[in-house]
N, C-alpha and C positions, 0 to 999 in steps of 0.2 A: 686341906689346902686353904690357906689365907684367899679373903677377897682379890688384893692384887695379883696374885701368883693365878688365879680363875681368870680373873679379867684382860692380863695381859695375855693370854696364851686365847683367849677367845676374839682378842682385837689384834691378833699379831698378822694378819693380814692387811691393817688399817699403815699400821705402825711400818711394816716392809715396804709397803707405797709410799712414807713418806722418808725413808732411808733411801732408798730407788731412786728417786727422784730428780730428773735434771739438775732442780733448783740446789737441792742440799747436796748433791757431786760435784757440782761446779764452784759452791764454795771449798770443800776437799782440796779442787785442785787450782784455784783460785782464776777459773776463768768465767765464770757468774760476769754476765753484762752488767756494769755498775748501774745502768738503766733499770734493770731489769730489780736491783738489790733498791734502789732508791725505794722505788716504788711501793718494795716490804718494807723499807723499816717505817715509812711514813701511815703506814696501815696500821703495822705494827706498833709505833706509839700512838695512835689513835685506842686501838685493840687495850695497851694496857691501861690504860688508864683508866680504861672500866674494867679489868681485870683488878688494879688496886682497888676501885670500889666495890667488888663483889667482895673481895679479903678482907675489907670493912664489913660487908653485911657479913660475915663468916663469923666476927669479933660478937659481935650484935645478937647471932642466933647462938652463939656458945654459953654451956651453961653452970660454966666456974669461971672463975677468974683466970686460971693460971690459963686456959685455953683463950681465954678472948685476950690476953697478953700477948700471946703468939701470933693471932690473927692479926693482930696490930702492929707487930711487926712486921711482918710475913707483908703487911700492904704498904707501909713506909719503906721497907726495904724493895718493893717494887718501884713506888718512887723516885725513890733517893737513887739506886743502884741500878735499874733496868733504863730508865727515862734519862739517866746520867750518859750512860755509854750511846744512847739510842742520840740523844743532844752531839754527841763527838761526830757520829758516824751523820751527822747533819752537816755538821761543818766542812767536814770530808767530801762529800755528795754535794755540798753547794747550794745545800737545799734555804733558800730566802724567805724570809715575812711575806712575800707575795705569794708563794708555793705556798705556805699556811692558810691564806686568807682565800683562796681558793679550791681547795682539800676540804674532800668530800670522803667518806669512807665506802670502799668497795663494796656491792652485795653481799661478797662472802666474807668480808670483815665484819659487816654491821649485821648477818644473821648469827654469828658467831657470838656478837657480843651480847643479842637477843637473847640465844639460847643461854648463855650462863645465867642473865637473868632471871631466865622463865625456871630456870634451874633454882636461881636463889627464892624463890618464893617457897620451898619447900624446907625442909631441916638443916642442920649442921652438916648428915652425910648429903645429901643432894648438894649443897654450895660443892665439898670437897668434891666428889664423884665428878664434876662438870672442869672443875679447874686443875684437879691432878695430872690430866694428860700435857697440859702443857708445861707443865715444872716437868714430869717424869722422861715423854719424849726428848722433850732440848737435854737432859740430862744424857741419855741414850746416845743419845747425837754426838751431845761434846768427848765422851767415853769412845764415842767407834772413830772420831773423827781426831783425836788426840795425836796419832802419829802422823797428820797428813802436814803436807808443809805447801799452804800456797802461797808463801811469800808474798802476801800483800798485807798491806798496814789494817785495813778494816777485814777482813777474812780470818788472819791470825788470830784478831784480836776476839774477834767473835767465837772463836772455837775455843780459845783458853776460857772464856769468859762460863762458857754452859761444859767444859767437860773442867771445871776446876771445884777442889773440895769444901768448899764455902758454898756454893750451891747447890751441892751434891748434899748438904746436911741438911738444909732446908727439903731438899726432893724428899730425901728417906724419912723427916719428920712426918710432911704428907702421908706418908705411904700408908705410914703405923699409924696414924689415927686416922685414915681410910679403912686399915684392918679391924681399929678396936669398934669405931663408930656401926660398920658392918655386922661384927659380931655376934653370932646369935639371931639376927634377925627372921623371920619369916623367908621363905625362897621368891615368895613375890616382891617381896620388898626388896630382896635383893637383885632379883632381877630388873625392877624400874632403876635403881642406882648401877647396874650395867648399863643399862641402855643408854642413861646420862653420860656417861663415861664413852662409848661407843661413838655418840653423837661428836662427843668434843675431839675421839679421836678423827674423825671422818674430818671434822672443822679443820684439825691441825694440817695433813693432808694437804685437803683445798687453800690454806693459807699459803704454802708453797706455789701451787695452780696459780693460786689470782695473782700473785706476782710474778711467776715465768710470763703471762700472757698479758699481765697489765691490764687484768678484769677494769672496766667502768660500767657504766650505767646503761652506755650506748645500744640501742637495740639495732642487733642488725635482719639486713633483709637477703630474704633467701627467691630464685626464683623456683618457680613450680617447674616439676620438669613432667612429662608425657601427660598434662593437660592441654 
């Protein structure tokens, strides 16, 4: 059994949570509070764009050309194309230069983007291991989510966008050089490159969480009760 074919069926309880999920049913059926979507994608173009720098460090630890070619693009086409659509769905939401200049990233956006780094200090598979789940999940998504119709301008568009085959090429690239990178390795070795994987799925998950609930900083207070 391939790395991913192991990994997915060990994280498919990660993955069911974020299929479940209010947040990705409500896009389905296009009744997601636009408050509530604001919220993500503003997290979420914070999120990639240290994701496109981690697909740079991915370029940087690769060690032939033809693979650090691909990382290179793999993080320009994060740019160009993820930050692009993420820019519309701005304009859409109303979101202003003041909303920027006050935008702060969530807990569980900014330990998210921690852990891929803490990821990238490690090899070639450790970078992939840590950022696969998020190409392969969204991909997941746009596949199960392909016949739903919620007739709204930014829902549609987000559903074509991650179950269409142009991104689908890029997910399956990942997959096979998660497999070859895997290959052969030691079972402890590959066991820390689950665990990588694991984490990010858990991250994917919570990024849904912190925008149904509109995670911030705020600490709240709880009272004691039978003291």
């Amino acid at each position: 059994m391939t790395f991913c074919k192991e990994v997915r069926i060990e994280c498919n309880d990660l993955w069911q949570a974020s299929f479940e999920h209010p947040f990705v049913k409500g896009i389905a059926d296009g009744t997601l509070p636009l408050d509530i979507f604001r919220h993500y994608v503003m997290q979420d173009a914070y999120y990639l764009s240290h994701f496109a720098k981690v697909q740079a460090i991915g370029a940087v630890k690769a060690t032939d050309l033809e693979t650090t070619k691909r990382f290179a693009f793999h993080s320009e086409h994060t740019c160009a194309a993820e930050l692009a659509l993420h820019e519309s769905f701005m304009e859409l939401l109303g979101v202003t230069e003041g909303d920027w200049e006050e935008f702060e990233p969530s807990p569980s956006a900014y330990a998210y983007v921690s852990h891929m780094y803490r990821a990238s200090e490690g090899d070639l598979a450790d970078v992939v291991a840590s950022i696969l789940p998020c190409y392969w999940l969204y991909f997941e998504i746009g596949e199960r989510l392909k016949n739903a119709e919620p007739n709204h301008p930014i829902y549609d568009r987000w559903i074509a966008t991650y179950g269409s085959e142009e991104f689908g090429a890029l997910v399956k690239e990942q997959m096979e050089r998660m497999n070859q990178l895997a290959e052969g390795l030691p079972e402890k070795r590959r066991t820390e490159l689950k665990e990588r994987f694991r984490r990010s799925s858990y991250f994917e998950w919570n990024f849904w969480e912190q925008a149904w609930v509109r995670e911030s900083w705020t600490v709240k207070t709880y009272e004691q009760a039978g003291v």
